[in-house]
Every structure is written in C-alpha cells, then in structure tokens.
N, C-alpha and C positions, 0 to 999 in steps of 0.2 A: 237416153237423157241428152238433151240439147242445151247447147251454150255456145260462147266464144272466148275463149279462151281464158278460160273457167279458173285454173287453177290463178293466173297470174290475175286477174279482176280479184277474185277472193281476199288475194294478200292484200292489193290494196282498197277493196272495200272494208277488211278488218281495221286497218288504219284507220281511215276515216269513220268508221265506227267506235271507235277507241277516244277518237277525238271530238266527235258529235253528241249534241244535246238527247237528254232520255228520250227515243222514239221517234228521233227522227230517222228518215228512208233514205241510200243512196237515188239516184234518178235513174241507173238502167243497173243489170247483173247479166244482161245477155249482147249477143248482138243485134237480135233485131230490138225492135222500137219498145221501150218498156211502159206497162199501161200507167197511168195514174194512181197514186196509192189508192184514192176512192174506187177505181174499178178494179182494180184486186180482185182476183178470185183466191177464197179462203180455204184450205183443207180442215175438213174435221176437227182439226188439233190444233191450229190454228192459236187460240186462247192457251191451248197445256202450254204452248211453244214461250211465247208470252211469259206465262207464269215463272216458266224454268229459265229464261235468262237467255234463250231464242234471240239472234241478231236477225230480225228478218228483213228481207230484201225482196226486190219485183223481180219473178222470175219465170222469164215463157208465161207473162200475164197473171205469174199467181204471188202472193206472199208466201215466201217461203225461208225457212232458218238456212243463213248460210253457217253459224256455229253457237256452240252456248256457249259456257262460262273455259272453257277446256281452251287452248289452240288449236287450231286446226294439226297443227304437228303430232300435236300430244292426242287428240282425234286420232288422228292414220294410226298412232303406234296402239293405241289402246283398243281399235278394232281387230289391227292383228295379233293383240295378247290376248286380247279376252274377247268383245263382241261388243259390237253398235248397231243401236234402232236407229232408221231413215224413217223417215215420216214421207215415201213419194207418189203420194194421193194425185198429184200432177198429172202421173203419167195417166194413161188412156187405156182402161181394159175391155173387152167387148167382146163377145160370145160370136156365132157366126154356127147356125142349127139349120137342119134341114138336111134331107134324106143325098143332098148335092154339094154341102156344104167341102168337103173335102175336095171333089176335084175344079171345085170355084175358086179356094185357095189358089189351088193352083197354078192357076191362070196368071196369078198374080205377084206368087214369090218361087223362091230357086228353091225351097225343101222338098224333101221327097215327104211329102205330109202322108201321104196314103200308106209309106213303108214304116209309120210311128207306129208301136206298141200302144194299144190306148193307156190313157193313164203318161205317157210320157210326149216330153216336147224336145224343142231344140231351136236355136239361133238361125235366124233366117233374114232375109231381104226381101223388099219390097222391091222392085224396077221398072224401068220405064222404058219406052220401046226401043232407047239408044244405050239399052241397058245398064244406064248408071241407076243409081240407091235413092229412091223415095227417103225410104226410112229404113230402118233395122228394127225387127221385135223378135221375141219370144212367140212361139206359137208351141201351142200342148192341144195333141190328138186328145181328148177327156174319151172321144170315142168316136166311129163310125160318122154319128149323126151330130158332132159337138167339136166343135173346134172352138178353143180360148188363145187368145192373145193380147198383147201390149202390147200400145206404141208409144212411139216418143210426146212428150206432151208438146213442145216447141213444131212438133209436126202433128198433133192432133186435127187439125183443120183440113191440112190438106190432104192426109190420110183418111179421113170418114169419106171427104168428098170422092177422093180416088175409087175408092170399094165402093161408098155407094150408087157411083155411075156403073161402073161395070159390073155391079150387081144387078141394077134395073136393067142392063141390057141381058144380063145371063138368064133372070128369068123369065124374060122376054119370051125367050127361046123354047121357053119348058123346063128351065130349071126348079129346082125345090131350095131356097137359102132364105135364109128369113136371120135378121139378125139383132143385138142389140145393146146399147152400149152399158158401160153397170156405172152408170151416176151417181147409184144409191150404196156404192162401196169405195170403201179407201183402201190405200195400200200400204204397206208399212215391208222395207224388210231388216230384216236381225240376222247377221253379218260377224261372222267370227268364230274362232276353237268355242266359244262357249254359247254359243249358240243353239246348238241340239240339245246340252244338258240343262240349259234356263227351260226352253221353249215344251220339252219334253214332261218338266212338271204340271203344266197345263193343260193336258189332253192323256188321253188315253193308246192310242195307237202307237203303236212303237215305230220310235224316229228311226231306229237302226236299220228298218227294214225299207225306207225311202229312199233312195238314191238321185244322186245329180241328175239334175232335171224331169225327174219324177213328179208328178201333178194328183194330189187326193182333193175329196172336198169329203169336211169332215169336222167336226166340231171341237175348240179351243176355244177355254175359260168360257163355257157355255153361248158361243158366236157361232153359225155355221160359217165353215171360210172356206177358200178355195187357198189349199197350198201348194208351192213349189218350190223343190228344193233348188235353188238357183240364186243368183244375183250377179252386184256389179263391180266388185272390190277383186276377186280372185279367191275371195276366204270361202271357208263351207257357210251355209245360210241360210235363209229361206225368203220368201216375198210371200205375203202373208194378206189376202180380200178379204177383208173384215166389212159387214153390214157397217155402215157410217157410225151409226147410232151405238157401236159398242164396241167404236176404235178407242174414245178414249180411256175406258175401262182394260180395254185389252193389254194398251200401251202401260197405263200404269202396273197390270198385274204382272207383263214382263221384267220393268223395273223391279219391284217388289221382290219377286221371285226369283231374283239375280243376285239379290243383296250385295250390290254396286257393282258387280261384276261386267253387266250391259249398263251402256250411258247413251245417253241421247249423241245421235249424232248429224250435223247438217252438212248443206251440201259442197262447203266448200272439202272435207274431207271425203266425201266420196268422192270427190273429182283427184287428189290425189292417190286415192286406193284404185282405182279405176285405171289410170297410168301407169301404175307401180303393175297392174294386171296386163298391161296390153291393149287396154279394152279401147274399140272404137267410141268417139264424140260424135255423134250426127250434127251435123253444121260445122264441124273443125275436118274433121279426119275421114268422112265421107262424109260425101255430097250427089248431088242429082246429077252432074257429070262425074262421078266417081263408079265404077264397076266392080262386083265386088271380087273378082280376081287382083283387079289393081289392090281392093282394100286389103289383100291379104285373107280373106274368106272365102276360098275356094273352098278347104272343107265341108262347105256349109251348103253346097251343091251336090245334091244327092246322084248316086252314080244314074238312076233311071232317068235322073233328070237331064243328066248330059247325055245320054241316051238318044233321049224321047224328044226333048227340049220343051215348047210348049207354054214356058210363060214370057213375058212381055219383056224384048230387048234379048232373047236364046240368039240368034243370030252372032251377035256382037260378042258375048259371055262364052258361049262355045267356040268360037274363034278364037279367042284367047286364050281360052283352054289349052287349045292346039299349038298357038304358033307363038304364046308366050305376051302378056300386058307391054304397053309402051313405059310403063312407070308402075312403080312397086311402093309400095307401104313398108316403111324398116323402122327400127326403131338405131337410138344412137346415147353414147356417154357423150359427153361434153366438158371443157376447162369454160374457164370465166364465166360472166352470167351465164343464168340458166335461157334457154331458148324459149321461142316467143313463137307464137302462130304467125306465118308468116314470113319467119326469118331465113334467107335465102342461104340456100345449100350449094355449097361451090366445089367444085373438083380441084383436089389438093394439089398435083400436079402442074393443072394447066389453068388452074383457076374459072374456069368458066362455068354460068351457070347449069347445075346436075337437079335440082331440088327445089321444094319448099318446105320449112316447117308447117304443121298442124297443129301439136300439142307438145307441151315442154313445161318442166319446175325441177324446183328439187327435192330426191324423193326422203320424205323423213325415215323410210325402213333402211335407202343405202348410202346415206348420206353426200350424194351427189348426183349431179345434173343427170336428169334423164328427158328424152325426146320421142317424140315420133314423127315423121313426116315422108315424104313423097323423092321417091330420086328416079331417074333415069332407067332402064333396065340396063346391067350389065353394072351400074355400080350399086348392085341391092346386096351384095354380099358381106358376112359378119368377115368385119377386120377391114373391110376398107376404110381409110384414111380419106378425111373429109375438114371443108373449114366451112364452119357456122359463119355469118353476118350478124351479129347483131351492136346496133349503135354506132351502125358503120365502122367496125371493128372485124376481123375476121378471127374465131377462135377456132381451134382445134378438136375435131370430133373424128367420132368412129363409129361404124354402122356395128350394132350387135342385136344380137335376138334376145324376141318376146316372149313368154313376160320378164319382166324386169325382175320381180318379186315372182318366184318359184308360186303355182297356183298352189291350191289344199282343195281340190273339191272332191268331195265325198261318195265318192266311186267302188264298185266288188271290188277286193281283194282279187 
C-alpha cells in the first residue's frame, strides 16, 4: 500500500469530513498528484461503501473509504478484538505462467521463489540495478508453472511497465512467461482473532489446516477465489480474489455471518494497524533509493539468493550483507506530538543530525506515540536515546524494536 504519510492526512482528512457538506471529496489523500473526482477509478464496492456511510477519498487514483461511521481508533481496536473487512481492489494482482515463469521472477526480486513450497508464498522486493525498492509484494509459488503476486497500487504503473520490459527481453531469448493481470477480480482482506471462525462458515475446506502465508484457490459462498492466509495489520487473516461480479455478495455474506463481529473497515485504520505491525509504507518507509537491508528486510533474502545473487542491484544488497547498511530502519517511542514523516532525528548527545522520520501517530492499542524512520548505522540500537524535531521543537525519543503490537499470525505450533 502506498501513501504519504497516511496516518496523520487521515486524522485530518476526518476533520474535514466531519465538517464538509454530504459528498463532498478532500482534493488529494496521497502524495502524489490526486486525479479528479470524475476520473476516479471505482472498486466493485464502491456503491456498498456509499451505502454504509464510507468517507471516501482519491487514493493512488481510486475512491476509496478512508472510514465509516466507527473512528478510526475504535477501527484499530476493534480489528484487533474481533476482525475488519478492507475492501483493497486497488492493489494490483497478476499471474506470471509459463514453463520459465519462476526463474524470470527471479531476475527481478531477492526471494528465493524456486525454494517455495507450492501452494505457499512470502514477502519480497522488487529492485533496481542500484538496488534500492521498486516496490514490495507478496509473491505465492501456486506452483512450478504459476507464480501469483501483488503489488502496490500507487506503484501499479511502474511495476507492469518494469516486468513488462524485461519480460519482452526474457523471452526474447527463448524464454517461456506469458502473463496476466486479474482486472476482472477484487480484493478484500478480513483481518483479526475472528476472522477464521466468520470466514470458515462459508466454505468448506478447513481454515485450521492453512497456515501463514499459505495460498489455495477454492471456492467461498459459491465464488472461486484465490486465498491467502496473509495481510497488512499483524493480525491473523486472510486476502481474499473474488471474481468482481460476486464481491459484493461475498462482502455482505461476511458481514451477515459475523453477526457484527466483522465491520467494514477503511483505510485510514489499516494505516494505523500496519504501524502498530512494523509494516513498511512504499512511498514513506521505502523507496527506489531504499535497499532492502537498509529497510530492515534482510530476512526476505533467501540464503541461495545471497549465494547465487542474480537479480537486479545483488551487487550493492550483497555488500551489505557483508559489511553492514550506511542507515538502518528502527522503530521509536516518542514524548509530545506524535511524529511526522519527515521529522529530523537528532543525536541526543551532540545534537546533530542522525535520521529522518518515515511514518509516526499514535498507536490506539498502546496508547502512545510510535515511529519508524531511518538513522545512521551504529545508532540503530533498541534503548538509544534520540531527540525528534517536530514544529521546530526537539522531543525526546528512543529507538525500540518492531513490531510495536506483538504480531498473531497463524503459524504450526
């Protein structure tokens, strides 16, 4: 998911939606340029959003609900008691088949795609030859000849364009990859402890035996869908490909079969469950000069791959491996305002600049300021003492580890 600094726009786009006439639109909800309400791209749901009392706003060129009738506070807490539907048709999902389709991946992100389980996926980068982060997606081995993935929808453009070029040159070559995007599907995910036992009354296949980041296709309330047990909050969950055409049935029979338990939830609360997770922003907290050692995603670089190296910017990403990032990804507490993307990170000591903030609010599960942002290597360790800038102000911070909010994903015993 892409934005700029998400959480703090939200607060004060709910004001201004508090105080604006029925139906009227803020003018942007990102950082980049936001389209016209007339060119609005609609999800599926679009109208349910509407119906239910949906604030919606222009987001990465689409309307989309930043919250309903709930706060966003009461949103955060109520995903992590019980479970919240996202309605995020936004994002970009697209198949990638063909007898080569797997070591084409390759070429292109740090996962060790070839060493998936079929049926399972995992967190990965896209990068570029000076190895910083196109984008961040999901990618699920479905198998051998079937690689599925998302990307970011605020980077849908320059991600088809990216794969489609070096797709035309792979099979150039004699490659076999043939791909394509699913236009004609939405995406929804359902997020929280209650989650598995809503979702579980609608289908047949036992939820107990799918594990984090497990990938079926399979049919739910009579839709075939492609599931994965994943998302973006920290909670247990799912993201959920519904054909278009029986998203909004789908959505309702979750509701229904929750008996209030799940509630609609928009996006100004997934941006704070996301934070409260750890979770990177594509456009805040990586970017295309960002690496993903620097972002704190080394894990996500499969051992063959540091090995072997072999996709685009290894050079740069394996050196760092080695001899260690110029600047690190931490997370921090904070006194006074909450922080701000942006907000200059200064060494307590000697005052000079260490840092910059990325992403900052304050989190409704621990009732105080949480951050994440970018420092120096050598002060990326939990317990060093730091002074935030904001409002030309210097406050008191301290570097601690991620996540913020303890994850629950749904892992073997």
């Amino acid at each position: 998911m892409r934005g700029g600094g998400l959480w703090q726009l939200s607060q004060c786009l709910a004001r201004r939606l508090a105080r604006s006439k029925p139906g009227a639109m803020p003018r942007a909800f990102a950082t980049a340029p936001a389209a016209e309400p007339a060119e609005l791209k609609k999800t599926a749901l679009h109208d349910f959003h509407v119906e239910h009392g949906g604030k919606m706003v222009p987001f990465a060129g689409w309307s989309m609900p930043l919250q309903y009738k709930d706060s966003i506070m009461d949103s955060t807490l109520h995903c992590r008691a019980a479970a919240g539907l996202f309605d995020v048709s936004h994002m970009c999902g697209l198949s990638l088949r063909g007898r080569d389709c797997v070591p084409f991946l390759e070429t292109l992100v740090v996962a060790d795609v070839a060493g998936l389980r079929p049926g399972t996926g995992t967190l990965t980068v896209f990068t570029n030859e000076r190895g910083g982060a196109i984008d961040d997606s999901v990618v699920t081995k479905v198998g051998d000849d079937h690689v599925y993935l998302v990307v970011n929808a605020g980077c849908r453009d320059k991600d088809l364009a990216h794969i489609g070029a070096h797709l035309e040159a792979f099979n150039a070559k004699g490659g076999d990859v043939d791909w394509h995007i699913h236009d004609e599907r939405s995406l929804l995910a359902l997020q929280g402890p209650m989650a598995a036992p809503v979702l579980q009354l609608l289908m047949k296949v036992d939820l107990s035996k799918i594990y984090f980041g497990e990938f079926r296709t399979l049919d739910i309330n009579g839709a075939h869908c492609f599931l994965t047990r994943t998302g973006y909050t920290g909670e247990d969950g799912f993201e959920i490909s519904v054909p278009s055409e029986h998203a909004v049935d789908l959505t309702k029979a979750i509701l229904e079969k929750s008996e209030g338990k799940v509630r609609l939830t928009g996006l100004g609360a997934r941006d704070s469950l996301r934070l409260e997770a750890g979770l990177c922003l594509y456009g805040n907290d990586m970017e295309q000069h960002t690496t993903p050692v620097e972002a704190g995603l080394s894990w996500a670089i499969g051992k063959r791959r540091r090995a072997e190296g072999g996709f685009l910017g290894a050079e740069v990403i394996l050196k760092q491996l080695q001899e260690g990032p110029p600047v690190r990804r931490v997370g921090f507490f904070s006194n006074g305002p909450p922080p701000r993307s942006h907000s200059e990170i200064l060494s307590s000591s000697s005052g000079e600049k260490i840092g910059e903030m990325t992403s900052g609010g304050f989190s409704p599960c621990l009732k105080k300021n949480i951050a994440m942002g970018y420092v120096e290597s050598g002060f990326h360790k939990p317990g060093t003492e730091v002074k935030i800038v904001i409002r030309g102000k210097a406050n008191d911070g301290i570097v601690t580890r991620m996540p913020f909010v303890p994850t629950k994903y749904y892992k073997p015993s």
